[in-house]
N, C-alpha and C positions, 0 to 999 in steps of 0.2 A: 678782646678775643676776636680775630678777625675766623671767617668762615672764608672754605677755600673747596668748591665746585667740588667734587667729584676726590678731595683729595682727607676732607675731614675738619675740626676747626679746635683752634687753637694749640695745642699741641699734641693733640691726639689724631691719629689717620686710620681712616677705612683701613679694614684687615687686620688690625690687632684682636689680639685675643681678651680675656676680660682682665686679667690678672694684669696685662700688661697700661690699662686703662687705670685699673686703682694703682700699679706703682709711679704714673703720671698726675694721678686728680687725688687720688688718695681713696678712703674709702665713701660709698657712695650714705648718701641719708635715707638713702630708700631703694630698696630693690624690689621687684615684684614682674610675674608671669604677665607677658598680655600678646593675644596672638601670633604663637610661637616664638616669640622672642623674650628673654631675659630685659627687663630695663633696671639701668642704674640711673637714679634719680641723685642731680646735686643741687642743692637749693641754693647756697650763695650763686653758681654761675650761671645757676638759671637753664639747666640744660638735663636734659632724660636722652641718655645713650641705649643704643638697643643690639646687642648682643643676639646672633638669629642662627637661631640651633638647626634650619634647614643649610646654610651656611659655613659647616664646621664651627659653631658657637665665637664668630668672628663680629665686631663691629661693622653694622651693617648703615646705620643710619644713626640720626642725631636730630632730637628737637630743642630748637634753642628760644628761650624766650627772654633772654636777653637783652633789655634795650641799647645795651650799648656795643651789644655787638654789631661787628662791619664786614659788609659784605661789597666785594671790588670798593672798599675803600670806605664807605657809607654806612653809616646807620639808620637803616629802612626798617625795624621791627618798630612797628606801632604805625606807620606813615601811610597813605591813603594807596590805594591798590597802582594807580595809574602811574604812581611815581616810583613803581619797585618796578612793575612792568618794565618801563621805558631803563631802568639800567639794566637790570637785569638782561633784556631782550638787545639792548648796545654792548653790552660788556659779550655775551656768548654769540650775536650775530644768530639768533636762533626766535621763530616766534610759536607763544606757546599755543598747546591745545586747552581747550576752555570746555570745564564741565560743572551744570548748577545741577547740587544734589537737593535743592528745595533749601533745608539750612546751612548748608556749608557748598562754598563753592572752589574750583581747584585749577591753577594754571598749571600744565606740565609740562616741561620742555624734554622730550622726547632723547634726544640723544645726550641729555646730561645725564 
């Protein structure tokens, strides 16, 4: 399952609507409300899709916890921060902004 910037990952792409997501993944193992979005949860791919009802009820985003998925080529899920950085910030020519919420901290790259 490769992930693709700003386009969506694997066969599914930003902008679809949900219906058009399960006739791609099928049906999802879990669905449930969490801050105004719809999530479809599929547990073999490893990935919670989020359907965002201020959005026209559109796929808006995707959390993938997939170890094998690749991102520009790579599989970075699990691998130490400095080493996602550095393709990440080569592969988009962009460097992020850095915020520490005390336990969770968040690189953003801005124009992605």
């Amino acid at each position: 399952m490769e992930i693709s910037i700003g386009k969506g990952v694997g066969s599914i792409q930003f902008g679809q609507d949900e219906q058009q997501i399960i006739n791609q993944l099928g049906k999802p193992d879990k669905v449930y409300e969490l801050e105004g979005s719809k999530r479809l949860q599929y547990f073999d791919l490893q990935i919670a899709v989020a359907i965002e009802c201020e959005h026209e009820n559109k796929f808006g985003w995707v959390e993938v916890k997939n170890p094998d998925a690749l991102l520009f080529g790579q599989k970075l899920i699990g691998e130490c921060v400095e080493k996602v950085l550095s393709v990440i910030s080569a592969a988009i020519a962009d460097t992020p902004e850095y915020e520490d919420y005390g336990s969770l901290e968040t690189y953003f790259y801005e124009n992605q």
